[in-house]
TITORZA-624064 format. One record per residue (C-alpha): residue number from 1; residue in three letters; x negated, y, z negated. Coordinates in nm, 2 decimals. Each point is the difference from the previous one (the first is absolute). Example, Ala and Ser with C-alpha at 12.3 -4.5 7.8 and 13.67 -1.06 7.14 Angstrom:
# TITORZA-624064
{seq = 1&type = ALA&east = -1.23&north = -0.45&up = -0.78}
{seq = 2&type = SER&east = -0.14&north = 0.34&up = 0.07}
//
This chain:
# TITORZA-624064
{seq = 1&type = UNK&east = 1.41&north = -2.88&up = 2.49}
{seq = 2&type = UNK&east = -0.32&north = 0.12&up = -0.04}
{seq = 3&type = UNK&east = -0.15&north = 0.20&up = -0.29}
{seq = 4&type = UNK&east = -0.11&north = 0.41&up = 0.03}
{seq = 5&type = UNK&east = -0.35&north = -0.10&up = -0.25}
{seq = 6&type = UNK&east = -0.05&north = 0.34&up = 0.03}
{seq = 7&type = UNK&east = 0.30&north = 0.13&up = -0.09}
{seq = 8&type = UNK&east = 0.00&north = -0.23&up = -0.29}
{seq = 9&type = UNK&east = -0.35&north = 0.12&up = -0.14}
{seq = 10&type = UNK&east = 0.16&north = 0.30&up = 0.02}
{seq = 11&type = UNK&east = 0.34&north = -0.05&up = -0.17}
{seq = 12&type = UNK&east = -0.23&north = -0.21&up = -0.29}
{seq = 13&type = UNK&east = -0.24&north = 0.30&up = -0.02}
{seq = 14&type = UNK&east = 0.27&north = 0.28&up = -0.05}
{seq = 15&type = UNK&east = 0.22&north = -0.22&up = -0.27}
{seq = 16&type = UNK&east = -0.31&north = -0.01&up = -0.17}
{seq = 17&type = UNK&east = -0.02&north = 0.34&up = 0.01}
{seq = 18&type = UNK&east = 0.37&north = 0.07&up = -0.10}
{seq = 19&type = UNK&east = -0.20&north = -0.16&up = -0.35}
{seq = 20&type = UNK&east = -0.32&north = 0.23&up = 0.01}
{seq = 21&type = UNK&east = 0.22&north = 0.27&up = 0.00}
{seq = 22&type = UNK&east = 0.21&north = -0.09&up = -0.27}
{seq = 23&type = UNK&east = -0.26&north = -0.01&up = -0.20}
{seq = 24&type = UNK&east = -0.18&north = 0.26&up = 0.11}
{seq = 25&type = UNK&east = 0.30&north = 0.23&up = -0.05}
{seq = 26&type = UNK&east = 0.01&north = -0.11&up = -0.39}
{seq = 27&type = UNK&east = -0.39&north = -0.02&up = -0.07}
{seq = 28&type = UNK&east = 0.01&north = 0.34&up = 0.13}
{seq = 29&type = UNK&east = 0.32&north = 0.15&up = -0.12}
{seq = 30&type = UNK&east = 0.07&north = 0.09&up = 0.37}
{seq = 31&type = UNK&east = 0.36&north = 0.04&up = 0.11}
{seq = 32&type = UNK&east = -0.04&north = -0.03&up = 0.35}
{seq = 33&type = UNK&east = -0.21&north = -0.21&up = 0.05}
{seq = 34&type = UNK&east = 0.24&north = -0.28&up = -0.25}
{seq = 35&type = UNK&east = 0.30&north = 0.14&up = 0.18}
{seq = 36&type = UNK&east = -0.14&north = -0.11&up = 0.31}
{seq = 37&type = UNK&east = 0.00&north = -0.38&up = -0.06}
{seq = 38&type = UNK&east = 0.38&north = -0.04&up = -0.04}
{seq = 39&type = UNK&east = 0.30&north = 0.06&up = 0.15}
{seq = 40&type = UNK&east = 0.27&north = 0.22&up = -0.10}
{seq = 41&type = UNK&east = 0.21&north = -0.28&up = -0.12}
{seq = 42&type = UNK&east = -0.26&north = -0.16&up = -0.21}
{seq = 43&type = UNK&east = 0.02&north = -0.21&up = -0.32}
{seq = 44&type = UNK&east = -0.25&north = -0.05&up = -0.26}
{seq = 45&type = UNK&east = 0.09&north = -0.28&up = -0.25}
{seq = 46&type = UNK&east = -0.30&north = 0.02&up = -0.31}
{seq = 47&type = UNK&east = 0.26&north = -0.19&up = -0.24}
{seq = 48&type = UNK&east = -0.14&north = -0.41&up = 0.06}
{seq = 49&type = UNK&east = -0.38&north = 0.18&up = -0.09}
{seq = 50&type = UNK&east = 0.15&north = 0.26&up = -0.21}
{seq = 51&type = UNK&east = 0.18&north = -0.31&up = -0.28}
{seq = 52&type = UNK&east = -0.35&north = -0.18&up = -0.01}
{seq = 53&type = UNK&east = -0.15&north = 0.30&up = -0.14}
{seq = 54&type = UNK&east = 0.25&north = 0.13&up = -0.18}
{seq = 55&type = UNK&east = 0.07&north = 0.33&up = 0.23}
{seq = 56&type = UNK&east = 0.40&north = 0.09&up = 0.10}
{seq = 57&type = UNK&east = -0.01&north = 0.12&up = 0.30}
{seq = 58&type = UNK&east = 0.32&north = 0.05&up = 0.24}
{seq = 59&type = UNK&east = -0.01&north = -0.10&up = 0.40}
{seq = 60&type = UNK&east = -0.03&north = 0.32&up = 0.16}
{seq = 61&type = UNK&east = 0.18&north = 0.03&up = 0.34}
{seq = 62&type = UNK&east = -0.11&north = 0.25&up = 0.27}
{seq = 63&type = UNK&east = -0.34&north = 0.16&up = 0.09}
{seq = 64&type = UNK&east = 0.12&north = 0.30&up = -0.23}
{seq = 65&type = UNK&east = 0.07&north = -0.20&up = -0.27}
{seq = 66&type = UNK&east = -0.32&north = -0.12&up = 0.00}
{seq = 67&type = UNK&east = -0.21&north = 0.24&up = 0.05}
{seq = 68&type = UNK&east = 0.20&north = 0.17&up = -0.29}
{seq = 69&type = UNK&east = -0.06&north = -0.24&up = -0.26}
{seq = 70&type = UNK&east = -0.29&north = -0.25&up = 0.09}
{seq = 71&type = UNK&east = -0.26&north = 0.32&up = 0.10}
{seq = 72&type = UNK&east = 0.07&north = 0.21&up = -0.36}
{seq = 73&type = UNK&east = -0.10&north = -0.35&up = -0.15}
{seq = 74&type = UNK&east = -0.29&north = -0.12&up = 0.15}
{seq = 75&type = UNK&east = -0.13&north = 0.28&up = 0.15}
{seq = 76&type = UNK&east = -0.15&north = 0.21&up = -0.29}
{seq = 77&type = UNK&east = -0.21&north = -0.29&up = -0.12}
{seq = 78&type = UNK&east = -0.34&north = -0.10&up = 0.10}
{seq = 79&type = UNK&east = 0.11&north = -0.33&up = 0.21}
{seq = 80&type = UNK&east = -0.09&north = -0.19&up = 0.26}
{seq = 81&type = UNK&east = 0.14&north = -0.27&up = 0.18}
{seq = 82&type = UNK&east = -0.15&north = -0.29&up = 0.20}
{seq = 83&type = UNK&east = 0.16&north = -0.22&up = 0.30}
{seq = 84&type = UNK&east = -0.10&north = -0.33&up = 0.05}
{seq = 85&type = UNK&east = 0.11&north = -0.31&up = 0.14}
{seq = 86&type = UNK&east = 0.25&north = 0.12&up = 0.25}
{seq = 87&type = UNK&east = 0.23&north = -0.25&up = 0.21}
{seq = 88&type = UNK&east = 0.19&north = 0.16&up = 0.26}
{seq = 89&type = UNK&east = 0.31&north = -0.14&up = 0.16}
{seq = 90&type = UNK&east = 0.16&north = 0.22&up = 0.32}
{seq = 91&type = UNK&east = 0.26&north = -0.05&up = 0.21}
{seq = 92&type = UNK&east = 0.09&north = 0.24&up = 0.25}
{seq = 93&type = UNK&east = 0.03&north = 0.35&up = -0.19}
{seq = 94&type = UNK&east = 0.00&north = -0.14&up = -0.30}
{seq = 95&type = UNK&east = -0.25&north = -0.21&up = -0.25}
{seq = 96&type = UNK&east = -0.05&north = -0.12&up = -0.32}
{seq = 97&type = UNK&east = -0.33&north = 0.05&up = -0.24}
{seq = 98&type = UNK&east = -0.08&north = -0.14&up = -0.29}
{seq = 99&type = UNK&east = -0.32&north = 0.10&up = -0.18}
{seq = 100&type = UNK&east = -0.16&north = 0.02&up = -0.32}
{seq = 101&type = UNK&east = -0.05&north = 0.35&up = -0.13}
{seq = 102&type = UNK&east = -0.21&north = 0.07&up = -0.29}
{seq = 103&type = UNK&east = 0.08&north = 0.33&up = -0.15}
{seq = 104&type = UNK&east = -0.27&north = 0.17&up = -0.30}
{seq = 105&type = UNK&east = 0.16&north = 0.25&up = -0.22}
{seq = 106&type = UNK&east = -0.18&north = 0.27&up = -0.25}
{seq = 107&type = UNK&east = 0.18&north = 0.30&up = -0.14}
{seq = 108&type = UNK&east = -0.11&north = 0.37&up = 0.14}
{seq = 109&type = UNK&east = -0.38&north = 0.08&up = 0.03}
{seq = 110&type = UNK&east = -0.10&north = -0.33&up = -0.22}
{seq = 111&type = UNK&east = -0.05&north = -0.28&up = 0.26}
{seq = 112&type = UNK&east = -0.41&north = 0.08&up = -0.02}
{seq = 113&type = UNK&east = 0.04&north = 0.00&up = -0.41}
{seq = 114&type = UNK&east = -0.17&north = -0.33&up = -0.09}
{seq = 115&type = UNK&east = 0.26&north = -0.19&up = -0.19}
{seq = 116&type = UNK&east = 0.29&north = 0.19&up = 0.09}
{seq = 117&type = UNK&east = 0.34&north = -0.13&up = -0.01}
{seq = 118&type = UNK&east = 0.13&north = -0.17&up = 0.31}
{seq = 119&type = UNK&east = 0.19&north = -0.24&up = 0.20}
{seq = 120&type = UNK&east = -0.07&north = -0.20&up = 0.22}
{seq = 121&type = UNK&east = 0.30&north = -0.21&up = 0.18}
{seq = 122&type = UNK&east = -0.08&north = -0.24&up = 0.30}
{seq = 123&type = UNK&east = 0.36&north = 0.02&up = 0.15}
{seq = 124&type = UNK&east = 0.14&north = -0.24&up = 0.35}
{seq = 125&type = UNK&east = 0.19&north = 0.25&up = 0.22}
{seq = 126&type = UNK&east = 0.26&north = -0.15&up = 0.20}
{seq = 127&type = UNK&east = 0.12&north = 0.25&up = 0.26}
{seq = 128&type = UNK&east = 0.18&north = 0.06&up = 0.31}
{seq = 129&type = UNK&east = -0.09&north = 0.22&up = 0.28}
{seq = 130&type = UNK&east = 0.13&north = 0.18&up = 0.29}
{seq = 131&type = UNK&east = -0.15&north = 0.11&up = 0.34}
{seq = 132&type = UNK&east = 0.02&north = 0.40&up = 0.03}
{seq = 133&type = UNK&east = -0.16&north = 0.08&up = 0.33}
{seq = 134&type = UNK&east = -0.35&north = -0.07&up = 0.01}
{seq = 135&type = UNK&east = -0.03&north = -0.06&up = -0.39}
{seq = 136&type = UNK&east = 0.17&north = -0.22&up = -0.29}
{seq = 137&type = UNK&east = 0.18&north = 0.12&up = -0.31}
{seq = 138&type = UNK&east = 0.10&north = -0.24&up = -0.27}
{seq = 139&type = UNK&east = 0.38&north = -0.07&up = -0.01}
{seq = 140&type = UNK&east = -0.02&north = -0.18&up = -0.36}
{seq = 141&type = UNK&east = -0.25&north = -0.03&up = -0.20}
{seq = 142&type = UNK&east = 0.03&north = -0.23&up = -0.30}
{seq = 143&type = UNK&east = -0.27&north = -0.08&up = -0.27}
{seq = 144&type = UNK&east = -0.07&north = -0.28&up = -0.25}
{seq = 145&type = UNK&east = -0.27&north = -0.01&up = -0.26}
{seq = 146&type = UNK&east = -0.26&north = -0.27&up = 0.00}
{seq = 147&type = UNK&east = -0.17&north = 0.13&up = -0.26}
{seq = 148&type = UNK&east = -0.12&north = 0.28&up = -0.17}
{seq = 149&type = UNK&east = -0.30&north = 0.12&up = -0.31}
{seq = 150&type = UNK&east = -0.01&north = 0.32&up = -0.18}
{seq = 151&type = UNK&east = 0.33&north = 0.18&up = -0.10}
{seq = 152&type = UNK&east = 0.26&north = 0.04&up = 0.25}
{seq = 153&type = UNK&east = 0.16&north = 0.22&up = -0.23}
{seq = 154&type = UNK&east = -0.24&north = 0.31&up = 0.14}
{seq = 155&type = UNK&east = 0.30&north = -0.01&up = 0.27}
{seq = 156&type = UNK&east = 0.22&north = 0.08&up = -0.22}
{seq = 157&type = UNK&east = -0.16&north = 0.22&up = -0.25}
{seq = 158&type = UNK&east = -0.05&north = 0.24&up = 0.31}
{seq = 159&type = UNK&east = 0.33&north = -0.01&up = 0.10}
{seq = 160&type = UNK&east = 0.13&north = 0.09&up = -0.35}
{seq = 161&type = UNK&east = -0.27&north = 0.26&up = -0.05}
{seq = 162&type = UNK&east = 0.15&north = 0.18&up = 0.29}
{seq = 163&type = UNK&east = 0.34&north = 0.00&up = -0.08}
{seq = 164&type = UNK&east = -0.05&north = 0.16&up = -0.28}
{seq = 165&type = UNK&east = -0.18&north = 0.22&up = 0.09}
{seq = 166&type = UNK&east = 0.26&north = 0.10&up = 0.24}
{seq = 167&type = UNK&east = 0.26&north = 0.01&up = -0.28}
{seq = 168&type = UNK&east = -0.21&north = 0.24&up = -0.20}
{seq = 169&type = UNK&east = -0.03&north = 0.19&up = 0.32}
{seq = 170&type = UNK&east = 0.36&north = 0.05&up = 0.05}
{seq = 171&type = UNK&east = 0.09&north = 0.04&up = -0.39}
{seq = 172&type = UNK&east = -0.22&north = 0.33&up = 0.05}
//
């Protein structure tokens, strides 16, 4: 049995990409773009990263699902995230990646402030991909923390900013 190298390159290239557009899709607070690296069946399991640094945070199961709770989160803040260090297992229509994912987090407008409050996690995604036609979409995605500086708690203080915000909205 011989091996399709190009086919290969190819498969390698677009589970990459399955990853740019993940994070893409949350630097850039675009829905499409994140919806477009999973399938509808999706899980996203934060919890093993979220214990280290002191973040609850439920596995979230379907596209939907995440979309509907991991975009509100990280998408307002100034972030970016950075892939590196990607090994890539496939067999047939289906593969394996594990990568290292460094994610920078700032609250709204003050990532340029010198000294501004931030975190900065270095986080090992362990994930589970699918073949959907021509591209990949991730099947599961977990993540572990490796380590992190700053104040992780920016996460949260966002995330509890908002809500109430939207229960002073509704109490009106």
């Amino acid at each position: 049995m011989s091996t399709d190298l190009a086919q290969l390159a190819c498969d390698r290239y677009e589970i990459a990409d399955a990853l740019h557009r993940y994070a893409f899709g949350l630097d850039h607070g675009d829905p499409d773009t994140l919806a477009s690296a999973f399938t509808e069946e999706a899980v996203f399991d934060f919890r093993p990263a979220g214990a280290k640094v002191g973040i609850k945070f439920p596995v979230l199961a379907g596209r939907d699902a995440i979309l509907a709770n991991v975009l509100p989160l990280i998408g307002p803040l100034d972030t970016s995230h950075t892939a590196s260090n990607l090994q890539i297992e496939i067999s047939g229509d289906s593969a394996t990646l594990t990568a290292f994912v460094m994610s920078q987090h700032f609250m709204p407008r003050q990532g340029s402030r010198r000294g501004s409050e931030h975190a900065l996690l270095m986080n090992r995604y362990d994930c589970e991909l699918v073949r959907d036609g021509q591209k990949w979409r991730f099947k599961r995605i977990t993540i572990d923390n490796a380590w992190v500086q700053g104040d992780p708690e920016i996460l949260n203080a966002l995330a509890g900013r908002q809500a109430l915000r939207a229960k002073s909205t509704q109490q009106k």
